[in-house]
N, C-alpha and C positions, 0 to 999 in steps of 0.2 A: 569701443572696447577700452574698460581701463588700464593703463600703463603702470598698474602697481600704488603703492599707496603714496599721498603728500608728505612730505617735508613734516610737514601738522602734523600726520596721522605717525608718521613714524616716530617724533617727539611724542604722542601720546602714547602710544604699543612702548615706547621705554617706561616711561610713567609706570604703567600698569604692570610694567614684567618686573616691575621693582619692588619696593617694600607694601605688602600687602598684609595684614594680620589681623586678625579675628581678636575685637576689642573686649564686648561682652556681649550677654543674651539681656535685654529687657522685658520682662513678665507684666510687670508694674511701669507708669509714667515716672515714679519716686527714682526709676534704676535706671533713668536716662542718662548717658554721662553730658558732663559739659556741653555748652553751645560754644567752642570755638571757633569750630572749621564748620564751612560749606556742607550738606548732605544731596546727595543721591539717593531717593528710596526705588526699591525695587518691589513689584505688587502685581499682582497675576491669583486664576483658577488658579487648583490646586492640579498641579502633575502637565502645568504649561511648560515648564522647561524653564524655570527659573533658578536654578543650581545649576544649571548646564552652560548658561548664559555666562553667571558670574566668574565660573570656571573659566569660559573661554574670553571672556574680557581680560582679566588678570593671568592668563595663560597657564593654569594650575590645573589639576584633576582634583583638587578634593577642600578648595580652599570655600566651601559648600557644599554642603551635602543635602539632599535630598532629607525631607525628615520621615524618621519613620516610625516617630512614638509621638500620638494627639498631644500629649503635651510640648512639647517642641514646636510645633504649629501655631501655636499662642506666644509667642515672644518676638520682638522686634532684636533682631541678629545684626551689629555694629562690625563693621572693617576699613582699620583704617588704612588710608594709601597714600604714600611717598614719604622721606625723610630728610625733614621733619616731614611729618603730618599734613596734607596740604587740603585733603578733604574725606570724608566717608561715604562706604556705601551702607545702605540700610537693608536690611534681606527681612522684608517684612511676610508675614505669616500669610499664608495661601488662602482665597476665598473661593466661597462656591463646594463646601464639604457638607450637603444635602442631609449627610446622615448625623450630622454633629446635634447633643445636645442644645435646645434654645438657650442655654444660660452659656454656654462655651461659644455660639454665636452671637450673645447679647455682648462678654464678654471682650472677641476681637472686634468687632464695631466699636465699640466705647474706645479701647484704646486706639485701634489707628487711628478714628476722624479726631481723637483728640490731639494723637499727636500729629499728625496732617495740618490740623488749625492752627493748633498750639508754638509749632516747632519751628524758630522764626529762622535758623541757618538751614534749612530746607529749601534746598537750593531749584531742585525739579524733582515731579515723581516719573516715572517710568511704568507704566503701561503694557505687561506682557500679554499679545494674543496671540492662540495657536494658529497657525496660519491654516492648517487644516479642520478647522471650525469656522475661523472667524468671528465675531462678537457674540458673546451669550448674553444672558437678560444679566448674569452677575457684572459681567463685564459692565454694563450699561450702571448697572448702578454703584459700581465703582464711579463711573465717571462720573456719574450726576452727584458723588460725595465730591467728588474733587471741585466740581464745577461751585459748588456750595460753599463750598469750606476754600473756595478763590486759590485751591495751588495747581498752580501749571502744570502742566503734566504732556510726556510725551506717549503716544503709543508705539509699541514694538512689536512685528510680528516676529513670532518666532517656529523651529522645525520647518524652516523654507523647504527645506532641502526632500521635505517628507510628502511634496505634493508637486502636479505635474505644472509646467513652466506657467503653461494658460491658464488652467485655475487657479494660480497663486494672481498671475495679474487681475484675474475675477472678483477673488476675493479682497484681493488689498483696495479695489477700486469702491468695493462696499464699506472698507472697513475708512478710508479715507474719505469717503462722500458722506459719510455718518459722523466722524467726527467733525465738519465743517458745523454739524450741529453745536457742537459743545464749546460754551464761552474757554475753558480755561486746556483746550487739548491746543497742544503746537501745530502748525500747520504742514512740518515734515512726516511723515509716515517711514518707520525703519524697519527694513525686512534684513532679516540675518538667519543665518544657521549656526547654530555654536558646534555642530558636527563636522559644517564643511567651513567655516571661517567666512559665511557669507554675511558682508554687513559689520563683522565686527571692529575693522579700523576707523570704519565712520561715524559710528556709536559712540566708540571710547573717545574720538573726537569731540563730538558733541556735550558727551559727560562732563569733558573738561573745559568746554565752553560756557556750559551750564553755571558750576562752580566756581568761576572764574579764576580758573587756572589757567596761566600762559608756559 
């Protein structure tokens, strides 16, 4: 049973309860800001639980939001964290919207694997699945762009809290024996709940291990 969080993790939970701010929206690669600091992308289906997440990493209610207009969906969302600046997260655009025009899908593909390939302080990507699905065929070929285009990338399950104790360990043991497939997934698997706070001091850990924040 854990005794509460590390030394580490609680140096990280400051981190993140601290300066966090929504830098700009990217539409275009041209509206990327600087390559200064280190990046975290964040990348999931659509309605994974990826606002819920960033929410409860940076311990906010609304420091993302959920999008609710197709164009919004399309832009890669910049937030910087610490002060000064010591690294970003990127709240990249939701995939797996079935019903989306093919040119609004041709669209988000061109620019995340460009900026995926392209974006050399891209530090890790992050990997949202719903733990109550588990991997879908989109998921899959997320991965196989990441595997391609050579960036590391972590998977995350996420809504633990929304499935029963045994089938999450069923499905996490699918979803980790599948990724032993893929050249460029990390070998950790993180299960969190951004409802119940499960997972998330070990995460924000890793983020900043990731970026090479001490």
């Amino acid at each position: 049973m854990s005794d509460g969080p590390t030394a580490q993790e609680r140096a990280a939970r400051k981190l993140f309860s601290g300066r966090v701010d929504f830098l700009l929206s990217a539409p275009q690669l041209k509206f990327l800001p600087d390559p200064t600091v280190p990046e975290i992308a964040f990348c999931g289906r659509s309605n994974v639980g990826k606002s819920s997440l960033l929410n409860a990493l940076t311990g906010r209610k609304s420091i993302a939001r959920a999008s609710v207009t197709p164009g919004r969906t399309q832009e890669l969302n910049f937030f910087e964290a610490g002060d000064p600046t010591v690294m970003r997260l990127v709240d990249m655009p939701g995939y797996g919207f079935a019903k989306a025009p093919p040119k609004v899908v041709d669209k988000w593909k061109k620019l995340v694997r460009t900026y995926l390939k392209g974006r050399q302080v891209l530090a890790r990507t992050l990997v949202l699945v719903d733990s109550r699905h588990g991997l879908k065929d989109v998921d899959r070929e997320m991965m196989t762009m990441l595997d391609e285009t050579a960036v590391s990338y972590r998977l995350v399950m996420t809504k633990a809290d929304k499935i029963k104790a045994s089938a999450l360990d069923e499905v996490c043991e699918k979803v980790a024996e599948e990724s032993r497939k893929h050249q460029a997934a990390f070998p950790v698997l993180h299960v969190t709940s951004a409802e119940k706070g499960m997972g998330i001091d070990a995460l924000r850990l890793a983020i900043l291990e990731d970026a090479g924040v001490s």
